[in-house]
N, C-alpha and C positions, 0 to 999 in steps of 0.2 A: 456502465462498465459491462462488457460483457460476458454474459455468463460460461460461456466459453474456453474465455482466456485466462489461463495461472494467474494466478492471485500472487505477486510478485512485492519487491522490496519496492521497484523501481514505480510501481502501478499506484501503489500506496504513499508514496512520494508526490508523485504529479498531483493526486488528489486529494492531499492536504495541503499542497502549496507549502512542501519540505523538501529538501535535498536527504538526497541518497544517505549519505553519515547518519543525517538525523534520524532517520525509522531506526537503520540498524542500533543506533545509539538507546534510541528506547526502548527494542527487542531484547538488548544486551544488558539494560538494568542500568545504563550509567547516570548521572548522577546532572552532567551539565548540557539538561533539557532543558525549559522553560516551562512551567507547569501548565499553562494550558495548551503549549503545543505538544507536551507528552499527552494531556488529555485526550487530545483530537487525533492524533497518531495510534493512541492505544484505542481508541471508540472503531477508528477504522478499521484496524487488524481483527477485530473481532468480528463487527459486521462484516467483511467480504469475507471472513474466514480464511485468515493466512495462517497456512503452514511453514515451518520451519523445510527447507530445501534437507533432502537429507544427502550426505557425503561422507567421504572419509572421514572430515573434521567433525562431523555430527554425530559421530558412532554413539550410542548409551554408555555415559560417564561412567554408570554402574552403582548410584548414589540414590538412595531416599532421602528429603527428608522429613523427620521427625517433630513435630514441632507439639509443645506444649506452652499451655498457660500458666503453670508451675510444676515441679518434678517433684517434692519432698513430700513424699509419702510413699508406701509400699503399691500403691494403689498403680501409681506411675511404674514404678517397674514390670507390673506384669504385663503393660502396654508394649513395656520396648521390648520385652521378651517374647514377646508375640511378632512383634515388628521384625527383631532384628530375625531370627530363626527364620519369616519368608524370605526377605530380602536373602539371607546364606544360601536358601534352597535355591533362589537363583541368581547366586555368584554377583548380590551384589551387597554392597555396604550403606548402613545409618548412619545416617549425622544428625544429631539431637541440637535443635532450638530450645531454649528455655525463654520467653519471652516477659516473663514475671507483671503481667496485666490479663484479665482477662477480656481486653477492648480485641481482641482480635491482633492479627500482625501487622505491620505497617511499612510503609515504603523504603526504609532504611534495613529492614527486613530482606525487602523484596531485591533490594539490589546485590545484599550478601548473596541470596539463593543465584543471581544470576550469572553472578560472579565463579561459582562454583561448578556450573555445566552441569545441575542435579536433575534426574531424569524424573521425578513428581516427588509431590508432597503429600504428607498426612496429617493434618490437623487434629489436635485431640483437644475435645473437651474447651473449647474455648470460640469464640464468634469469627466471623468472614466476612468483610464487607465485600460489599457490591463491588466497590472501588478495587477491591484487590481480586476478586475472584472475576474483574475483568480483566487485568492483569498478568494473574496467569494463564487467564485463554488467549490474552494475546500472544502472551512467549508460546504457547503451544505445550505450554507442563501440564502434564492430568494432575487432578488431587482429589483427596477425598478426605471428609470427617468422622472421626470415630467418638460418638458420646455426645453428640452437639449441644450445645448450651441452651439455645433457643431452634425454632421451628427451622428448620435447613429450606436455603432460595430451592424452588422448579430448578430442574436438574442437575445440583447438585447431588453428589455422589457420598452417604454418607451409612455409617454402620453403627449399630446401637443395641440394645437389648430389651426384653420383653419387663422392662419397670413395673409397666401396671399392672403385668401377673404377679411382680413377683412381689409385690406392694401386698395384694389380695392374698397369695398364698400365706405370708409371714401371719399377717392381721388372722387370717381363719383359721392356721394354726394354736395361736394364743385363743378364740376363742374356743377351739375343739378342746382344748383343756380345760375352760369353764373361765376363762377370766372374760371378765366382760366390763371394769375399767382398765382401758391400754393406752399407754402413753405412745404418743408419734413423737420422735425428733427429724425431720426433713432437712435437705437441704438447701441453700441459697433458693431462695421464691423466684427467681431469674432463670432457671438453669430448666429445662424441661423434662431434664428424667427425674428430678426434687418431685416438680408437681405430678408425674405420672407415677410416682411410688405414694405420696399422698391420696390421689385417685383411687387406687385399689386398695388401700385402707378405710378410704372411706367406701368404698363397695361394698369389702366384707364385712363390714357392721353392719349398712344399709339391710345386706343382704340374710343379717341373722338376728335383725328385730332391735339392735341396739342401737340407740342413739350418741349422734358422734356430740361431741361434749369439746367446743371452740380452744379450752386451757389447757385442755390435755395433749395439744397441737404443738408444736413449738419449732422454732425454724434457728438449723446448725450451719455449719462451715463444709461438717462432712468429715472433717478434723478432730484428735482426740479430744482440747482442751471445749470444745463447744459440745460435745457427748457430755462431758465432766459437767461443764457450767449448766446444760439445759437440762440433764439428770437432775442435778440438785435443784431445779425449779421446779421441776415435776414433784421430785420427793416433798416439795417445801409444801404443798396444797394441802389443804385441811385435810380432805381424802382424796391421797394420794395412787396413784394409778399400780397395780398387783402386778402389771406388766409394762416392759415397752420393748417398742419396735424404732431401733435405731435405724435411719436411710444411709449408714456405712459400719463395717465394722469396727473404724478406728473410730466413730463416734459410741459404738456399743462396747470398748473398751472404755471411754471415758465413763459409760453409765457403770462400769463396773465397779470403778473406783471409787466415786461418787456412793453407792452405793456399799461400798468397804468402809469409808470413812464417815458412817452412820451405822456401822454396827448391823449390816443386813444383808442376811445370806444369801448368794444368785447358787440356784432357784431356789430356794427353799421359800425366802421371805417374796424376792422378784424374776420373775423371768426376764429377759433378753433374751431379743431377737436381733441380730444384723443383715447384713447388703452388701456383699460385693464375694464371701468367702477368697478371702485372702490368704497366703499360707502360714501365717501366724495366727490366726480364727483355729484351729485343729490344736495348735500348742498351747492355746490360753488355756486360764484354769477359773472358774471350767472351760472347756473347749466349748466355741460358742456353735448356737443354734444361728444360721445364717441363710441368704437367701444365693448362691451362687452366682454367680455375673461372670459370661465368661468370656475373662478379660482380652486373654493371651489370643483368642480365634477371634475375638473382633478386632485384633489391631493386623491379626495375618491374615487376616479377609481383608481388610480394608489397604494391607502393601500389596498383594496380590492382584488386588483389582486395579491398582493405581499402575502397578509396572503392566499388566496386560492392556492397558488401556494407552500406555507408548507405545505398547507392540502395535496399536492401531485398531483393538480389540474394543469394541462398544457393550454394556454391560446392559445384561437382563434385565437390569430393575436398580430403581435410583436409589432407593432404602431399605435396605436389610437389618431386620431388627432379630439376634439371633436367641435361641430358647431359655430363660433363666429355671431356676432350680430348686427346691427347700432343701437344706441341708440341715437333719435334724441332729443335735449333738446333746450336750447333758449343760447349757442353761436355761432350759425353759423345764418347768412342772407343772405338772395338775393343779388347776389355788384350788385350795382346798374348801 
């Protein structure tokens, strides 16, 4: 084929040995392809690099979408408040997925979006296969992920946060007060900003002559009730940890509890530490000591890039991982 000539429905047809319906059928998400002739349709669209023709009918829908691996948590909101507020700034609207798996989205997915005329997507916090993220390069949708669960493919387009600082910073906090048994709760061993908040815990220990101690490790959901459950296993050890640093604040809520229904004071008896400062982290009581994540500019960074990136706009740099923060509040104390 020559390099020359537009990359066409009709070019793309002859060399799969498909008729005309059938490419557009697969560009358009429909449903009655054959799957390996969608395969061989979609492999081509992406090697020649086909564009979508742009026309009157092609104008921008004016649509993100939003797509998550679950929504029930505060955690999620401040995503789509991030989200939805770029999208307004430029006059366009969210539609939230909830896909309740964290396997990534999948082909019955893939045809709602196409169905819909949505001008990119964002993924949060949950996996992409190959298979889909050739998919939507073939429709010609930008997307990007925010929070990725695992290592994001070469050039994908993803926004994240400085985990292992803010890992280290929490951990060197607690031992800048003299504690030097600290409990970790982490999250999901799967998920890569779990093991990069782990990593700068184990830093800061390394780094102040303490030895990290295997039990005092313990791995949550990220969720209240696993803060509550892995609090009380920590407390349950013969000598039990002076401090911990939970990898979310709704798990440093659980340790709170957990911690009330044993009769011991936060700080007096334990410090906590959390991850993510949330807006309910300032109204707890005590208002917790937390590491800031911030949420709302990594989900408007990450709509931003994806609607300039339909404008035809190619971006700086494939991963942006943006500044986290210690936010010091009154449940952490000096042990005494």
């Amino acid at each position: 084929m020559s390099a020359k000539r537009r990359v066409t429905i009709a070019l793309i047809a002859e060399e799969a040995g498909v008729s005309i319906p059938t490419v557009s059928k697969v560009i358009n998400g429909r449903p009655e392809v054959a799957p390996a002739t969608r395969h061989k349709v979609e492999r081509l669209l992406q090697e020649r690099g086909y564009q979508r023709r742009v026309s009157q009918d092609d104008t921008p829908a004016g649509l993100i979408d939003l797509v998550f691996a679950e929504i029930e948590s505060p955690w999620a909101m401040e995503i789509v408040r991030g989200a939805e507020s770029a999208a307004r700034e430029a006059g366009a609207g969210v539609v939230i997925s909830v896909l309740h798996t964290h396997a990534g989205p999948g082909r019955d997915w893939l045809e709602r979006l196409a169905a819909r005329r949505t001008d990119g997507v964002v993924i949060v916090a949950s996996r992409l296969s190959t298979g889909i993220q050739a998919q939507l390069g073939a429709r010609s949708l930008p997307f990007a992920v925010v929070d990725p669960e695992g290592e994001p493919a070469p050039g994908v387009i993803s926004v994240g946060a400085t985990n292992w600082n803010g890992g280290l910073a929490a951990t060197r906090h607690l031992l800048e007060l003299g504690h030097r048994r600290i409990g970790m709760i982490s999250g999901p061993a799967d998920m890569l900003c779990s093991q990069a908040r782990i990593d700068g815990y184990r830093a800061a220990l390394e780094t102040a002559g303490v030895p990290l101690v295997p039990e005092l490790v313990r791995r949550g959901t990220f969720l209240v009730d696993s803060g509550h459950d892995e609090g009380h296993a920590l407390l349950d050890l013969a000598d039990p940890p002076t401090a911990i640093f939970a990898g979310s604040d709704l798990m440093a809520f659980g340790v709170f509890e957990a911690a009330r229904q044993r009769g011991l004071r936060v700080p007096e008896d334990l410090s906590v530490v959390g991850f993510d400062d949330l807006p309910l982290s300032k109204s707890a009581w005590p208002p917790l000591t937390t590491v800031r994540q911030p949420l709302q500019e990594m989900a408007a960074l990450a709509t931003r890039t994806v609607l300039a990136m339909g404008r035809g706009e190619v971006p700086e740099t494939k991963r942006v991982e943006l500044a986290t923060e210690l936010i010091v509040r009154e449940s952490t104390a000096r042990h005494p």
